[in-house]
Backbone as CSV, one residue per row, in Angstrom:
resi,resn,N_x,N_y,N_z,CA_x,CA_y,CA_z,C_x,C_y,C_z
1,UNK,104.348,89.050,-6.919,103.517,90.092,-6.362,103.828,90.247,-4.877
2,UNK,104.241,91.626,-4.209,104.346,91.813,-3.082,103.311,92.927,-2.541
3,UNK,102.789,92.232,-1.193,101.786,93.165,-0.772,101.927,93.109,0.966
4,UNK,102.729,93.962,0.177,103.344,94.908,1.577,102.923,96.119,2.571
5,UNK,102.782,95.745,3.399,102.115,97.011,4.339,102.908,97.189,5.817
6,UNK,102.549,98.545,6.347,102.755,98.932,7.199,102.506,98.476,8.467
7,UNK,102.769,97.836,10.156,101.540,97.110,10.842,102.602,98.113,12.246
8,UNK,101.576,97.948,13.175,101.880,98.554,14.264,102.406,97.389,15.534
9,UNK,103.688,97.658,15.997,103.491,96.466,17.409,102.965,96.893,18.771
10,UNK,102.470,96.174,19.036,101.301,97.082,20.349,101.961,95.803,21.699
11,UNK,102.640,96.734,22.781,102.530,96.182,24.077,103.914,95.580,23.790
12,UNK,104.232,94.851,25.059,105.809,94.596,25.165,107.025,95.019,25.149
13,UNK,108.194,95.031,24.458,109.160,95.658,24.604,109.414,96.981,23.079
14,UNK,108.761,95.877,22.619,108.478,96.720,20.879,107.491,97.942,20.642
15,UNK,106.566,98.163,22.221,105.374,98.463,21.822,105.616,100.005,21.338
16,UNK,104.514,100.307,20.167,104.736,101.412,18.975,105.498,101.425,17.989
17,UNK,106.175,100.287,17.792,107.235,100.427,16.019,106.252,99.700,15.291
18,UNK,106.772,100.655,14.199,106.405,100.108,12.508,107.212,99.295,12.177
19,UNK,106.221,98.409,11.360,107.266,97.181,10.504,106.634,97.092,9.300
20,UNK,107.290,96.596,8.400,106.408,96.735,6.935,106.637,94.623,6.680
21,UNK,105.525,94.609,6.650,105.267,92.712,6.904,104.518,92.599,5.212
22,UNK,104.731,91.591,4.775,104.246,91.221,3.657,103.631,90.041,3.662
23,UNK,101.826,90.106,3.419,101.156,89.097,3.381,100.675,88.871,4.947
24,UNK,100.553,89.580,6.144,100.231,89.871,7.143,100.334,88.534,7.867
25,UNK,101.469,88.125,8.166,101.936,87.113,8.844,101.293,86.721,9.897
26,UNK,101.197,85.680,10.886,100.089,85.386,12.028,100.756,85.438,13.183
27,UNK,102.371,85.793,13.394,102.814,85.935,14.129,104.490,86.997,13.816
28,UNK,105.424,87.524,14.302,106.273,87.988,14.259,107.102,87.605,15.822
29,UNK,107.996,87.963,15.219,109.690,87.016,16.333,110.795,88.713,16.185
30,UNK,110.482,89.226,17.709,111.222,90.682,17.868,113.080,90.009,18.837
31,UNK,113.837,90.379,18.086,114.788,89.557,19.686,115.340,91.388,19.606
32,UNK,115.978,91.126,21.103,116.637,91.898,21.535,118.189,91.883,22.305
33,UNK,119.394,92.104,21.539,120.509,91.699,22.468,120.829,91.529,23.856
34,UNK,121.221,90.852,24.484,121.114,90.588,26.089,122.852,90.495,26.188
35,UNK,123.194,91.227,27.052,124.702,91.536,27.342,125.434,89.700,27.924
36,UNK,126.291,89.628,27.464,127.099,88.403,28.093,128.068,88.760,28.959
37,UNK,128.193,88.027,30.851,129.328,88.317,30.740,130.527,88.085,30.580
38,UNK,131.671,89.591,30.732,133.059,88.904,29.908,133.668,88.028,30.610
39,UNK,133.595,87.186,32.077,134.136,86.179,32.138,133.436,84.968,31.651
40,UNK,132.690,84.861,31.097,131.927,83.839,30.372,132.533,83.372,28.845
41,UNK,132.920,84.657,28.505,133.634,84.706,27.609,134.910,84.015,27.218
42,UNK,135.456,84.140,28.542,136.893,83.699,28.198,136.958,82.504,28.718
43,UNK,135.516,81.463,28.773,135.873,80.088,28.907,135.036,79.395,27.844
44,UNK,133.746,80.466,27.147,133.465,79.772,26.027,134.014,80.389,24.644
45,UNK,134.149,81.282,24.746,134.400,81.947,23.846,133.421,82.664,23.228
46,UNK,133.467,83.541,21.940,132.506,84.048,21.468,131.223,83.739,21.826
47,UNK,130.142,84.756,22.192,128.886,84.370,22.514,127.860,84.838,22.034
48,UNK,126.859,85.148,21.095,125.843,86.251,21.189,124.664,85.225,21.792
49,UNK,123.637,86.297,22.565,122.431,85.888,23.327,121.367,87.207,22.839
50,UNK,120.314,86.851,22.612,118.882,87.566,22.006,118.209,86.818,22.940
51,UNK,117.023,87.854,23.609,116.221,87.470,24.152,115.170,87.615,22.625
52,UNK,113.868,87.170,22.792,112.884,86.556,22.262,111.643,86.714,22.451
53,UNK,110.983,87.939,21.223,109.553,88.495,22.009,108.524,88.082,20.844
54,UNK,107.738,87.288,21.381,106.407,86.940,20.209,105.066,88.045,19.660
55,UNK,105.332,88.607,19.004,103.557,89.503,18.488,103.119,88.253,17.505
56,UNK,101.579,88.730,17.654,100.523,88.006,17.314,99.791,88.937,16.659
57,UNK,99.636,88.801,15.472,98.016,89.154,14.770,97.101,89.586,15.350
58,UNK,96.834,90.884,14.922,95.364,90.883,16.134,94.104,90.636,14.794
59,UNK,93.377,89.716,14.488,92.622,89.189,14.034,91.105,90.157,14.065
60,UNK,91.052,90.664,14.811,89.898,92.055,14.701,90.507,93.342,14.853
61,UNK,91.595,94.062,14.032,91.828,95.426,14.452,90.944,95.962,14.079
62,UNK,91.173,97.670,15.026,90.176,98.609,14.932,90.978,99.302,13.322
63,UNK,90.156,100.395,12.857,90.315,100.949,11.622,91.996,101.420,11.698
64,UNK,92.532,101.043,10.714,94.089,101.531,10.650,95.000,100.347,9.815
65,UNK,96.270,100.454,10.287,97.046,99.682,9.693,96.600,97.993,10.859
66,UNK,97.618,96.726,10.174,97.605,95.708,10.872,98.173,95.846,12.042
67,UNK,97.625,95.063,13.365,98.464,95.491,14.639,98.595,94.293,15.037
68,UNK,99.862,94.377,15.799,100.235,92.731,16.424,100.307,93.002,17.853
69,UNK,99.755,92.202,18.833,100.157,92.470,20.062,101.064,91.482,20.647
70,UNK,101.759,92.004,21.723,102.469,91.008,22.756,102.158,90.157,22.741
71,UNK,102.716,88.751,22.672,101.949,87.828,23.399,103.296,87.666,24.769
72,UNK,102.960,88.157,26.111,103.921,87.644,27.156,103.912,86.203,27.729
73,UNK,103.074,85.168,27.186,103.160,84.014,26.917,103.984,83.167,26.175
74,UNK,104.403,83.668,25.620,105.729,82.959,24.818,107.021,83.136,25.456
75,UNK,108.223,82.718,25.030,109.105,82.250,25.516,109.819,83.701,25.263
């Protein structure tokens, strides 16, 4: 059984996308690519880097879908 819904991300870098979350998770993990540079490159070699944005459950939303907000407390 999947029970899947629609939730809103509120605040941060995400703030206003839809995500469709199943079972309304208590937290969500947004990354976002972060450029390397190319002389970095050519002494480690291949690199990818994601920065790292935490939403949180909002535990009392107002009438609507589930909403998660920022947390800018996290890493």
């Amino acid at each position: 059984m999947t029970d899947q819904e629609s939730a809103l991300l509120v605040g941060g870098p995400a703030s206003g996308l839809r995500v469709t979350v199943t079972g309304r998770p208590r937290m969500l993990l947004v990354t976002y690519p972060c450029a390397v540079d190319p002389d970095c490159l050519e002494v480690r070699g291949e690199v990818k880097v994601d920065a790292v944005h935490v939403y949180r459950l909002d535990p009392h939303p107002a009438d609507g879908p589930p909403r998660y907000g920022y947390d800018p407390a996290s890493p």
